[in-house]
N, C-alpha and C positions, 0 to 999 in steps of 0.2 A: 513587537510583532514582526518588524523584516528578518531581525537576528532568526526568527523561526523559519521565515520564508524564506532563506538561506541556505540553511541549514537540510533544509526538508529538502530543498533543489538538488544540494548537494551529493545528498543521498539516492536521491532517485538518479540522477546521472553515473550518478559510481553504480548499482546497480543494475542500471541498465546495461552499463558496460561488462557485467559481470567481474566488477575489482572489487575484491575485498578492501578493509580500509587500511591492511599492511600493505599491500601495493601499490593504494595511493597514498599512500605516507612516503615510501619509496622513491613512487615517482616523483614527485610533487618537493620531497625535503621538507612535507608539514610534517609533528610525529601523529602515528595513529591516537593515542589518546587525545590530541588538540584537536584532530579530526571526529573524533567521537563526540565528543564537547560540542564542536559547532553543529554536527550534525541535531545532535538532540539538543540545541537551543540553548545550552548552556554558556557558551561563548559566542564571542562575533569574532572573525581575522581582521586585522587589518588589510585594505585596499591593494595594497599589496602581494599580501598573503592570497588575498582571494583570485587576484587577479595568476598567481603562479598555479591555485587551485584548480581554475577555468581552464587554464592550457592545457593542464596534466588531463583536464576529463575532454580537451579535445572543444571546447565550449566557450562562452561569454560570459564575461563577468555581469552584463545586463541580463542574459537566459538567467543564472543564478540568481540575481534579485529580484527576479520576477517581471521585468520589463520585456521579455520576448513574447512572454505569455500572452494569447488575448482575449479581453475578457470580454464577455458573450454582453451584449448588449440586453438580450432578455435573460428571463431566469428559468425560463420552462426550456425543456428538454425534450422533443418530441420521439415517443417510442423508436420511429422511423431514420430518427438522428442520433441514436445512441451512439457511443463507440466503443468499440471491443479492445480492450486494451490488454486481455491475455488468455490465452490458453493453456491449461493443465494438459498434458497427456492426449489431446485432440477429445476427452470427456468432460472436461469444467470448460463453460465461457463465462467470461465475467465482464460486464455491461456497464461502463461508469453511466452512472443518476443525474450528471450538475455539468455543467460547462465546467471551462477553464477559470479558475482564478485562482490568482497565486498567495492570496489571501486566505481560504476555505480553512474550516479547523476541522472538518472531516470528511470523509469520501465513501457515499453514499454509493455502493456498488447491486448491482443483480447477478448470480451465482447462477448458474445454469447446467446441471449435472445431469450427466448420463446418468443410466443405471448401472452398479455397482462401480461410480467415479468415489476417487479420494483424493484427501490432501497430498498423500504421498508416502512414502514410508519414513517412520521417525515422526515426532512432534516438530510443529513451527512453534517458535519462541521469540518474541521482538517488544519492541517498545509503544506502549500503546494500550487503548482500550478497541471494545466490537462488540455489536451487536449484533444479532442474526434473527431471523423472523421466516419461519416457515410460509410460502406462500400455496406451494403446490407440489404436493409428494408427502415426504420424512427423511430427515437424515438423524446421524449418531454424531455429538459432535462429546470426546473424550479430554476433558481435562482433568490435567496427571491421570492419574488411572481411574477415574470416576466418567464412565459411559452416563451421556442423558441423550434421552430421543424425545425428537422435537417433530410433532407434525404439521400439519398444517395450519395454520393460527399461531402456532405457540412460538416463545423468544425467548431469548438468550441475554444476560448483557456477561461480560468478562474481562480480565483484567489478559493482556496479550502477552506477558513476562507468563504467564502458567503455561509450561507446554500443554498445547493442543495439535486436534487433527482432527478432521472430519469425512462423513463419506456417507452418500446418497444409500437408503438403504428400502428404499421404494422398489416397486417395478414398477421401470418406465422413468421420467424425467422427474427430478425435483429441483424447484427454483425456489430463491431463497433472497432477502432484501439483505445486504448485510454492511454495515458501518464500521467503517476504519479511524479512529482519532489515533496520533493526525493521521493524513493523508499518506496513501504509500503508492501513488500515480500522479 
């Protein structure tokens, strides 16, 4: 379980920085494939390794294990407390569901789309599974070249290696519950 929570840390700090993982291999002196490995749980670094990891992302070798994290004493999340952890284009928000823990095997998100918002141009492609569950609108969610439209009620599950892309095809706002395994915040 930490080798993930690791891993996962790892990646989301490299992405936040916007480093690919040839530039953190670079900077860092790990190669990117050792780096892809821990990333996706496949390997652990040694304490070492990890600790030359944490300097290259500017970070702590504790943030990376999950020890800076703090974990939310309850487990309810009040609408009010949600946090916004990103924006598309100023037309997608998306609302993480769950506290902090650095444990979690998915992250429960709320999509939140203007009318005529999308994923972007070109398909997202990564590792992972998602769910999606129409709450309020309709959107077009295209994997590889197969268009399905999902309204209100209706869900999705999918493997996140198939290119996809999505895009609110309502008038007016469509929000949407959607799950990421693992976590990618």
């Amino acid at each position: 379980m930490r080798m993930k929570v690791v891993g996962i840390n790892i990646k989301r700090c490299r992405e936040e920085q916007a480093l690919s993982l040839r530039v953190l291999a670079k900077v860092s002196g790990v190669s990117a494939s050792f780096l892809s490995q821990v990333e996706s749980g496949k390997s652990s670094p040694s304490l070492s390794t990890l600790k030359t990891i944490a300097t290259s992302l500017q970070t702590t070798v504790g943030a990376l294990i999950g020890e800076d994290v703090p974990v939310s004493k309850s487990p309810v999340v009040r609408s009010r407390d949600r946090k916004m952890v990103k924006k598309i284009d100023d037309k997608i928000m998306i609302h993480l569901l769950t506290s902090p823990d650095p444990t979690k095997q998915m992250e429960p998100m709320l999509f939140r789309m203007d009318e005529n918002a999308c994923s972007g141009k070109g398909f997202l492609k990564h590792y992972g599974q998602e769910f999606v569950m129409v709450i309020k609108g309709a959107m077009e969610i295209t994997l590889n070249d197969t268009k399905y439209i999902l309204k209100k009620g209706d869900s999705m599950y999918f493997n996140s290696h198939i290119p996809h892309a999505f895009r609110n095809v309502a008038k007016g706002i469509t929000e949407a519950l959607w799950v990421d395994t693992p976590p990618m915040f």
